[in-house]
C-alpha positions as CSV (number, residue, x, y, z in Angstrom):
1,X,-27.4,-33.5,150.6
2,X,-30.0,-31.1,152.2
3,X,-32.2,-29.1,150.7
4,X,-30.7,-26.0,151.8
5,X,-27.2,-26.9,150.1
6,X,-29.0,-27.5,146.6
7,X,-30.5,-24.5,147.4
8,X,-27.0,-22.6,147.9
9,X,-25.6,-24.9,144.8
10,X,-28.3,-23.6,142.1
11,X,-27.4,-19.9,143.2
12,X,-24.0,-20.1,142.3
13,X,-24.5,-22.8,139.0
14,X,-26.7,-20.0,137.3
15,X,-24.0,-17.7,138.4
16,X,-21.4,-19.2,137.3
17,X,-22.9,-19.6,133.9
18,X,-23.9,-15.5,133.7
19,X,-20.5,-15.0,134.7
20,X,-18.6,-16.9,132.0
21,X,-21.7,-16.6,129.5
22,X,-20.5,-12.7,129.1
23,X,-17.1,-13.4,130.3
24,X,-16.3,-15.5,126.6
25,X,-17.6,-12.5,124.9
26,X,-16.6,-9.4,126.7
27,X,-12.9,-10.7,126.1
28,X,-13.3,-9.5,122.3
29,X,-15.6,-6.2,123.5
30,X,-12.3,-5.1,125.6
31,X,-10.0,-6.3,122.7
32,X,-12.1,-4.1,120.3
33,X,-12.0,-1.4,122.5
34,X,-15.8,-1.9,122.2
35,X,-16.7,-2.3,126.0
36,X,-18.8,0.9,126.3
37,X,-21.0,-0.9,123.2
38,X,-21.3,-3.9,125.8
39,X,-23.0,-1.8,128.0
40,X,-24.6,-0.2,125.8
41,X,-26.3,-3.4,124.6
42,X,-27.0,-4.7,127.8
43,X,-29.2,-1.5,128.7
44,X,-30.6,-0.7,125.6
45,X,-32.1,-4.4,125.4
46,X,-34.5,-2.8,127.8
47,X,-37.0,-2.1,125.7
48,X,-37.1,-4.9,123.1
49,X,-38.0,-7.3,126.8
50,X,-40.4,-5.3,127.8
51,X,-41.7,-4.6,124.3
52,X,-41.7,-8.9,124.1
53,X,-43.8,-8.8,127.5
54,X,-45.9,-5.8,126.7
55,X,-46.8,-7.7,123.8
56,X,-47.1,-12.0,124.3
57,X,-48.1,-10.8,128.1
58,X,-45.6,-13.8,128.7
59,X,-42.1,-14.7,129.8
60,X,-41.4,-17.3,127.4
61,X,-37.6,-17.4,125.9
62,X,-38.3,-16.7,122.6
63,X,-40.5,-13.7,122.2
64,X,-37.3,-12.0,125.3
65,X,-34.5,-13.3,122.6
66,X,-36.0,-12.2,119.3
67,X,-37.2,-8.1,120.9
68,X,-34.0,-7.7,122.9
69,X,-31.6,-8.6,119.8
70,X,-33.4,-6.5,117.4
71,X,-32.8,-3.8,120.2
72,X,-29.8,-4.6,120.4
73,X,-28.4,-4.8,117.0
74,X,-30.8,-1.3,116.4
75,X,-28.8,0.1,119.0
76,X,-25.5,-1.1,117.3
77,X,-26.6,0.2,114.1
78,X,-28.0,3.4,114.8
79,X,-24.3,4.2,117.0
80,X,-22.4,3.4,114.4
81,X,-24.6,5.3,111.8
82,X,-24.2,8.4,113.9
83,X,-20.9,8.3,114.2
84,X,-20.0,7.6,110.2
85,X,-22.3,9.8,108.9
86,X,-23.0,13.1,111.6
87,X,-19.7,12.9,112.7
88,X,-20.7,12.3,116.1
89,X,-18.0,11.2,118.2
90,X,-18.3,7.6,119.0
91,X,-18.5,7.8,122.7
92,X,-21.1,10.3,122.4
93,X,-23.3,8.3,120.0
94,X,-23.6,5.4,122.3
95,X,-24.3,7.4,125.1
96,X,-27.5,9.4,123.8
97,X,-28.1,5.8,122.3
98,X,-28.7,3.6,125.4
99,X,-29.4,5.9,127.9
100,X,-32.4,7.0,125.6
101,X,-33.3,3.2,124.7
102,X,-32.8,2.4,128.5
103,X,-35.1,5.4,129.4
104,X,-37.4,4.6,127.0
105,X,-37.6,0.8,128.6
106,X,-38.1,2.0,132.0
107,X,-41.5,3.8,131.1
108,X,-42.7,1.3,129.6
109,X,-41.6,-1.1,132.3
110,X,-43.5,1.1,134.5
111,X,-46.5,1.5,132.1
112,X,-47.2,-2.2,131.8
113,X,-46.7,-3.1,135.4
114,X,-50.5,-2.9,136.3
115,X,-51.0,-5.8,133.2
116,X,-47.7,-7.5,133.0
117,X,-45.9,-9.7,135.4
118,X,-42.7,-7.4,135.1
119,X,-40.5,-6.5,138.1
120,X,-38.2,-3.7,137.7
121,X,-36.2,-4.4,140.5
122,X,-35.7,-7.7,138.8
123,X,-34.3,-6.2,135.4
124,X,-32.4,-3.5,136.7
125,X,-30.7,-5.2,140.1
126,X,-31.0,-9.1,139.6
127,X,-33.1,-11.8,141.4
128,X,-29.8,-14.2,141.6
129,X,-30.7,-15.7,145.1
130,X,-34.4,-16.2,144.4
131,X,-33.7,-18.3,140.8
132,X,-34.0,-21.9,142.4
133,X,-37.8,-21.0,143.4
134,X,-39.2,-20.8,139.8
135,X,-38.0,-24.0,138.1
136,X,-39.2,-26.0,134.9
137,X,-39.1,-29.5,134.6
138,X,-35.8,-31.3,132.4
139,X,-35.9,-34.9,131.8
140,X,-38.2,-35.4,135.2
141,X,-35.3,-33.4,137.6
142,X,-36.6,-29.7,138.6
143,X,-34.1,-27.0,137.5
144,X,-34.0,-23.4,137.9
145,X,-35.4,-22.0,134.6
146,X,-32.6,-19.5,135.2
147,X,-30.1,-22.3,135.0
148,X,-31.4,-23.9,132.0
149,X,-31.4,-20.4,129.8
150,X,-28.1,-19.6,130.9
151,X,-26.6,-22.7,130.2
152,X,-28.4,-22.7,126.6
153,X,-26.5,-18.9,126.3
154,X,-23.2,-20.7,127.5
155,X,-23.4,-23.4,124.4
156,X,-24.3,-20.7,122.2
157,X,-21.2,-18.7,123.0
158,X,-19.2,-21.5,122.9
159,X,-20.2,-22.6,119.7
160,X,-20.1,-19.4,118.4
161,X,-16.7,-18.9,120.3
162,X,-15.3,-21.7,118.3
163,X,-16.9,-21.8,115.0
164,X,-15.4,-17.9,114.5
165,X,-12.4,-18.0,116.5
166,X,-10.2,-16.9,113.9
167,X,-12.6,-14.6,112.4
168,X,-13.0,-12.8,115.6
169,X,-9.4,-12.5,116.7
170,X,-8.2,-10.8,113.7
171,X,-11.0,-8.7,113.0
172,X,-10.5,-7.7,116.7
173,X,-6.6,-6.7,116.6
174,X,-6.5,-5.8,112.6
175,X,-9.8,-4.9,111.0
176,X,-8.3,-3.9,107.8
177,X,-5.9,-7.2,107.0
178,X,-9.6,-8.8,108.0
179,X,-11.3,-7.0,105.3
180,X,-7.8,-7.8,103.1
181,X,-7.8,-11.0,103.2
182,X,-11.9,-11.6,102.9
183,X,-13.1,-11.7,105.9
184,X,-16.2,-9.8,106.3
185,X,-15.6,-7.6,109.3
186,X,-19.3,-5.5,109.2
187,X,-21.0,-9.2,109.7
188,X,-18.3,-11.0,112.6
189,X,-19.3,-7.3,114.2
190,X,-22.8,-7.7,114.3
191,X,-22.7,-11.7,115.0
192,X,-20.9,-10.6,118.0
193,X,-23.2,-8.0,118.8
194,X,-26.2,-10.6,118.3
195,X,-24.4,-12.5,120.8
196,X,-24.2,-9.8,123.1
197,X,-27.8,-9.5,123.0
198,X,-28.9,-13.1,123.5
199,X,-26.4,-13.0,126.8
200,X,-28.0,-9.8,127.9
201,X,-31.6,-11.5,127.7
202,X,-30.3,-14.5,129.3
203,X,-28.3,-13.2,132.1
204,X,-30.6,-9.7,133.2
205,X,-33.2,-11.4,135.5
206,X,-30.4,-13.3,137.7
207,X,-28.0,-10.2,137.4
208,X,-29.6,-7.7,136.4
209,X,-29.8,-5.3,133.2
210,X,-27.5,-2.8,134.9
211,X,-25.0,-5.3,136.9
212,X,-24.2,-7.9,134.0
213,X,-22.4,-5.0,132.6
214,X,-19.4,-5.8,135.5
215,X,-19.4,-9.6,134.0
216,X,-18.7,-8.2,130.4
217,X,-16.0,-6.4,130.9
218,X,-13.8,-6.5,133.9
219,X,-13.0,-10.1,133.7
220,X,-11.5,-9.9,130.0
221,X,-10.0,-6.3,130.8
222,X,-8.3,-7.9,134.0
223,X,-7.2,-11.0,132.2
224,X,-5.6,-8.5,129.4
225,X,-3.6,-6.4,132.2
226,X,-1.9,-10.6,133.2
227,X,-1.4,-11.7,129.8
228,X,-1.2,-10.8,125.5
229,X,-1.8,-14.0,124.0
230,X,-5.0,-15.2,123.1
231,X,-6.1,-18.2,124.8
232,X,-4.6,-17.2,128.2
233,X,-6.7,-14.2,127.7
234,X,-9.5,-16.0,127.7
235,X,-8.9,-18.7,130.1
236,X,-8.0,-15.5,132.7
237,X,-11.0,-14.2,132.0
238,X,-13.1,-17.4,132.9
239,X,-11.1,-17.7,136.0
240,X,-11.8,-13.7,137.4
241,X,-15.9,-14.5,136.3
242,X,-15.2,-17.9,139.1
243,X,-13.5,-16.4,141.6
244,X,-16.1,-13.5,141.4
245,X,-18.7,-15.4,141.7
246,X,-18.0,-17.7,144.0
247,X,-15.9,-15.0,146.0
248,X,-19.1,-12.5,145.7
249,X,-22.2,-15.1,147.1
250,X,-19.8,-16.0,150.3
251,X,-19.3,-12.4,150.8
252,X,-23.1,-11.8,150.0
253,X,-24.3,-14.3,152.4
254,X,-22.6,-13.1,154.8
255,X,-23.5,-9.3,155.0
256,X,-26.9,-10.4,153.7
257,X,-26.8,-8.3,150.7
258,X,-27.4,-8.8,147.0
259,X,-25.6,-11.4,145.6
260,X,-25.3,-10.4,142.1
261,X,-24.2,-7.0,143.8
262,X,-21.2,-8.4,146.0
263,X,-20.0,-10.4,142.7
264,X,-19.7,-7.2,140.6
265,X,-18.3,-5.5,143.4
266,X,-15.7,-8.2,143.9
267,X,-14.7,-8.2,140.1
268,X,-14.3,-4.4,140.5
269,X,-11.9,-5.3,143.8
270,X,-9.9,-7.7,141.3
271,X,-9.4,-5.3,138.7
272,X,-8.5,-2.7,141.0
273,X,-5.7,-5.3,142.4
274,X,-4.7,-6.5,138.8
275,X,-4.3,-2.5,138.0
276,X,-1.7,-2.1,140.9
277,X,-0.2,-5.9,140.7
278,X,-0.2,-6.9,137.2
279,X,3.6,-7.3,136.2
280,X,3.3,-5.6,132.8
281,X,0.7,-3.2,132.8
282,X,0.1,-2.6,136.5
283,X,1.4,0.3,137.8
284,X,3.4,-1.3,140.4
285,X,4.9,-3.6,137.3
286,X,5.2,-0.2,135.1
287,X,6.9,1.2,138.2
288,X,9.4,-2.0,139.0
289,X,10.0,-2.0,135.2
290,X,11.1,1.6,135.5
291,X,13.1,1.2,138.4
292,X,15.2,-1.1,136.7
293,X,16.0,-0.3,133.4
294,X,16.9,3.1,135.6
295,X,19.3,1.5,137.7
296,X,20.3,-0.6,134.5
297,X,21.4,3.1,133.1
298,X,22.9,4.4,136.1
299,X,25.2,1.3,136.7
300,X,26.3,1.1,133.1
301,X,27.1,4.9,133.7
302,X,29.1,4.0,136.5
303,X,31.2,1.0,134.4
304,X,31.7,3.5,131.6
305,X,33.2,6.3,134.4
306,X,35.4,3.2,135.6
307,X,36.7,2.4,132.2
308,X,37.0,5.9,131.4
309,X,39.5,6.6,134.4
310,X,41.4,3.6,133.9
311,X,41.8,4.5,130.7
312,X,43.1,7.7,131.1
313,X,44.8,7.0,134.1
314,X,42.6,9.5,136.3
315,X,41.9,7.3,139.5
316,X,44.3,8.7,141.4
317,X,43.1,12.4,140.6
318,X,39.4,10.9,140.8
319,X,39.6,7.9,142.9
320,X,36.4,5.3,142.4
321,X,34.7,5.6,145.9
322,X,31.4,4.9,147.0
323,X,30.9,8.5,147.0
324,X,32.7,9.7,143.7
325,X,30.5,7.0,141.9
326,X,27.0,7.8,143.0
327,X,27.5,11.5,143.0
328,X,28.8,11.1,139.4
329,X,25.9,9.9,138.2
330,X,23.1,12.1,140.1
331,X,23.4,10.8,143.9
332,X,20.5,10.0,145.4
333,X,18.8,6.1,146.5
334,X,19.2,4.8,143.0
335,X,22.5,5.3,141.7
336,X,23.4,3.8,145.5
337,X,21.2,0.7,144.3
338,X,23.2,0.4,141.3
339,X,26.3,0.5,142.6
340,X,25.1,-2.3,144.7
341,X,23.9,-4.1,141.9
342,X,27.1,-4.0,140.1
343,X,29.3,-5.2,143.1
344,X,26.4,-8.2,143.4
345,X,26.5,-9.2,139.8
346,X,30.9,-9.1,140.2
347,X,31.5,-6.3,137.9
348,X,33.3,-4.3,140.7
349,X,35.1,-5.1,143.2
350,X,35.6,-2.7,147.0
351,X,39.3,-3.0,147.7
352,X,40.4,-2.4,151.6
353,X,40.6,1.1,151.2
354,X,37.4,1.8,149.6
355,X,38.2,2.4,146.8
356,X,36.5,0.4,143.9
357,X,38.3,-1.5,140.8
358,X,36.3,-3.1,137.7
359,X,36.4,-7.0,137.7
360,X,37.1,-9.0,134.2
361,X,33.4,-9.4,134.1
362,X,32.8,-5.6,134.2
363,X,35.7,-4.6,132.1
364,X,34.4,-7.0,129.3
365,X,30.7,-4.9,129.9
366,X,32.5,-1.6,130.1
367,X,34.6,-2.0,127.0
368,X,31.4,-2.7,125.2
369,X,29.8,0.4,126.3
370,X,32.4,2.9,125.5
371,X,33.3,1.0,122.0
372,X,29.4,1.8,121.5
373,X,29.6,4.9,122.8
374,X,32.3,6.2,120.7
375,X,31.1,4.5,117.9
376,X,27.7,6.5,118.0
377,X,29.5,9.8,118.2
378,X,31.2,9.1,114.7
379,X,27.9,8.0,113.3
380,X,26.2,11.3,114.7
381,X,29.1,13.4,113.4
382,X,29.8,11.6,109.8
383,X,25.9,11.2,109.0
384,X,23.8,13.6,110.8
385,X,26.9,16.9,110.9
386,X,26.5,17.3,114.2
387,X,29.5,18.7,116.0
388,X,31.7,17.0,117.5
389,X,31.3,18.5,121.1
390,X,27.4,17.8,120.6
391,X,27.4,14.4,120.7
392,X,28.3,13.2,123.6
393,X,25.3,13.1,125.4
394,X,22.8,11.4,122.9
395,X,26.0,9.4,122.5
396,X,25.6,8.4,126.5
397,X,21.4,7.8,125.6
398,X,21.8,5.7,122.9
399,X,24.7,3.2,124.3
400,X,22.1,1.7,126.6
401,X,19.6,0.4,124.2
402,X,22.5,-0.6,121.2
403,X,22.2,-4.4,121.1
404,X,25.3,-6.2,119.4
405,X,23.3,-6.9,116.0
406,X,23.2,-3.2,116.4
407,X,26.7,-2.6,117.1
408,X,27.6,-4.6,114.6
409,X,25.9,-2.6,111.7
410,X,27.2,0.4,113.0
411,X,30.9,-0.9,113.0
412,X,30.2,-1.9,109.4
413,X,28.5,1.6,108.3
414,X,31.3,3.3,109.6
415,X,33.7,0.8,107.9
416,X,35.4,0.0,111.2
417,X,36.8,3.3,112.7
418,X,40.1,3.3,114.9
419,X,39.2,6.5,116.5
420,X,35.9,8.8,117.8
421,X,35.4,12.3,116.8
422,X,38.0,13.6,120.0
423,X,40.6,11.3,118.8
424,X,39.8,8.6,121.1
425,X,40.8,5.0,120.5
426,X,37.7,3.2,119.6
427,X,38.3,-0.1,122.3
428,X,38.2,-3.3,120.0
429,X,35.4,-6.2,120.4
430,X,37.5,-8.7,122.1
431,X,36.7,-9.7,125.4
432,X,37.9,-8.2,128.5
433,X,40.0,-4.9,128.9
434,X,42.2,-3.8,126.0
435,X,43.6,-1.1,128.1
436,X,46.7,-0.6,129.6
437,X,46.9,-0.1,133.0
């Protein structure tokens, strides 16, 4: 393997591991609605590194770990104690937080740049192609020292991860049965937030103080627009930090630009995609979703005019065209969709001349809907003393969201009724049409 392809390899291994280092935790920022505390962190660290530097005139590990936590736990604290106790809003609090933390780093960045090996194009952008030139030596094999730290950061999360899995979901979706049932929800916060921290340290020189805040939170809000349970959360999340990275060096390589950069940009691309595309909370989803239960109404509105007209013999004086149905219920694309829908599925039927006639299938569906129907206009009237010739059309709402547990309550609340408020026969629960013809 050439040199050049190692070369290549070690950019995307460290990465890889910055991606899923604050991939693992920014699943629980975005589940704690906590993401802007993510960035703050990862700015605000700022200082405490170049404190550490300003200080040890080093770059060892530990002096970075220990100044950016305290930072960043400082910063957690003090946000926190603003908003409790000055009634600051939240959003607010964090912001005058890390902006004036991140400020504060920047000066002194620039003050100890003439006596300190510090580049702030380094903590504020990333290095991520340069890490394979400064390596350190493991077990005799030269690694990128950015490799090693971010690898360390990746066991530590995962550890962490695991040993408060349960802690940190349920103090995540229900802080107060947390706190009922003993779990101590001030210190999973602030293990979390040390965690933060450590991954800030570890992943700002190969992406950069300002960019790693991409890697903590769009691939656990994009994996939470695909998916509500847990663990596919969090397996989505380490999937959008690979394909990011690995998606964001080609693309960087070939436009020659950053390659910490491209990735974030990329991630942003995905969520932008997962926002339009995601089945349940995309808007396209959101959109499909409402088209359907809409046509849904609209062709149950269409069975219930047939039953209606065969019951009360009106189909000559209203005859069940193409036309008469859609214009019924509103005219326009969707009711034609529905009507479509409902010859598909075999609840009508088109007869030679046009006109349309309700199948067994759709007499059985329409017989429930009107029994519903008229059984909600009793309950309205004989509970809520509504008029009778005011029911009707929160009647026609509620009918379409009335499952049969539902119906069945109803029949016994109302101690089986024979007829609705307008003297209407109440059609019986057997299957297919109890009508005559």
């Amino acid at each position: 393997m050439s040199d050049e392809i190692i070369f290549h390899l070690w950019i995307i291994a460290a990465g890889l591991l910055a991606a899923w280092s604050c991939a693992l935790l920014g699943v629980f920022l975005v589940l704690r609605k906590m993401s802007l505390l993510g960035d703050a962190i990862s700015h605000a660290i700022l200082p405490g590194i170049a404190g550490a530097y300003l200080l040890t005139g080093t770059r060892d590990v530990l002096p970075m770990f220990f100044g950016a936590t305290c930072i960043g736990l400082l910063t957690a604290y003090i946000s926190q104690l603003l908003t409790r106790h000055c009634h600051v809003d939240r959003g607010a609090a964090l912001g005058v937080v890390f902006t004036t933390l991140f400020a504060l780093g920047v000066v002194m960045i620039r003050f100890a740049g003439d006596t300190v090996d510090l580049d702030p194009g380094c903590v504020l952008y990333g290095l991520l192609e340069l890490t394979p030139l400064d390596t350190v030596d493991v077990l005799g094999t030269e690694i990128p020292r950015a490799v090693v730290m971010l690898g360390a950061v990746l066991i530590l999360n995962l550890l962490f991860i695991t040993a408060f899995f349960k802690e940190l979901t349920v103090t995540s979706f229900d802080p107060a049965f947390a706190a009922a049932v003993g779990i101590s929800v001030t210190i999973v916060h602030y293990l979390l937030m040390s965690s933060v921290a450590i991954t800030s340290v570890g992943a700002f020189e190969s992406v950069g103080s300002i960019l790693v805040v991409a890697m903590f939170i769009v691939p656990g809000a994009v994996a939470r627009l695909w998916s509500d349970r847990m663990g596919v959360t969090i397996v989505g999340a380490l999937c959008v930090a690979t394909l990011s990275t690995l998606l964001g060096y080609q693309l960087a390589v070939y436009f020659n630009t950053s390659v910490a950069g491209m990735m974030a940009t990329v991630a942003g691309g995905i969520f932008l995609l997962s926002a339009f595309l995601a089945p349940r909370y995309g808007l396209l989803g959101r959109l499909m979703q409402f088209v359907s239960l809409r046509i849904r109404i609209l062709s149950e509105d269409m069975l219930g005019l047939a039953y209606r007209c065969r019951e009360s013999n009106y189909r000559q004086a209203f005859p069940l065209s193409s036309r008469n149905l859609v214009s019924a219920v509103g005219g326009g694309i969707l009711p034609r969709l529905a009507l479509g829908a409902l010859v598909y599925g075999g609840d009508l039927s088109k007869r030679s001349d046009g006109v349309y006639e309700l199948t067994q299938r759709g007499s059985e569906r329409a017989q429930l809907l009107v029994r519903t129907h008229r059984l909600w206009e009793n309950y309205l009237v004989r509970f809520l003393n509504l008029k009778s010739d005011h029911v009707h059309d929160t009647a026609t709402k509620l009918e379409h969201f009335t499952s049969s547990e539902m119906e069945r309550m109803l029949t016994e609340r109302l101690e089986s009724p024979q007829y609705d408020p307008h003297g209407k026969a109440i059609p019986p629960v057997t299957k297919g049409p109890n009508v005559s013809e």
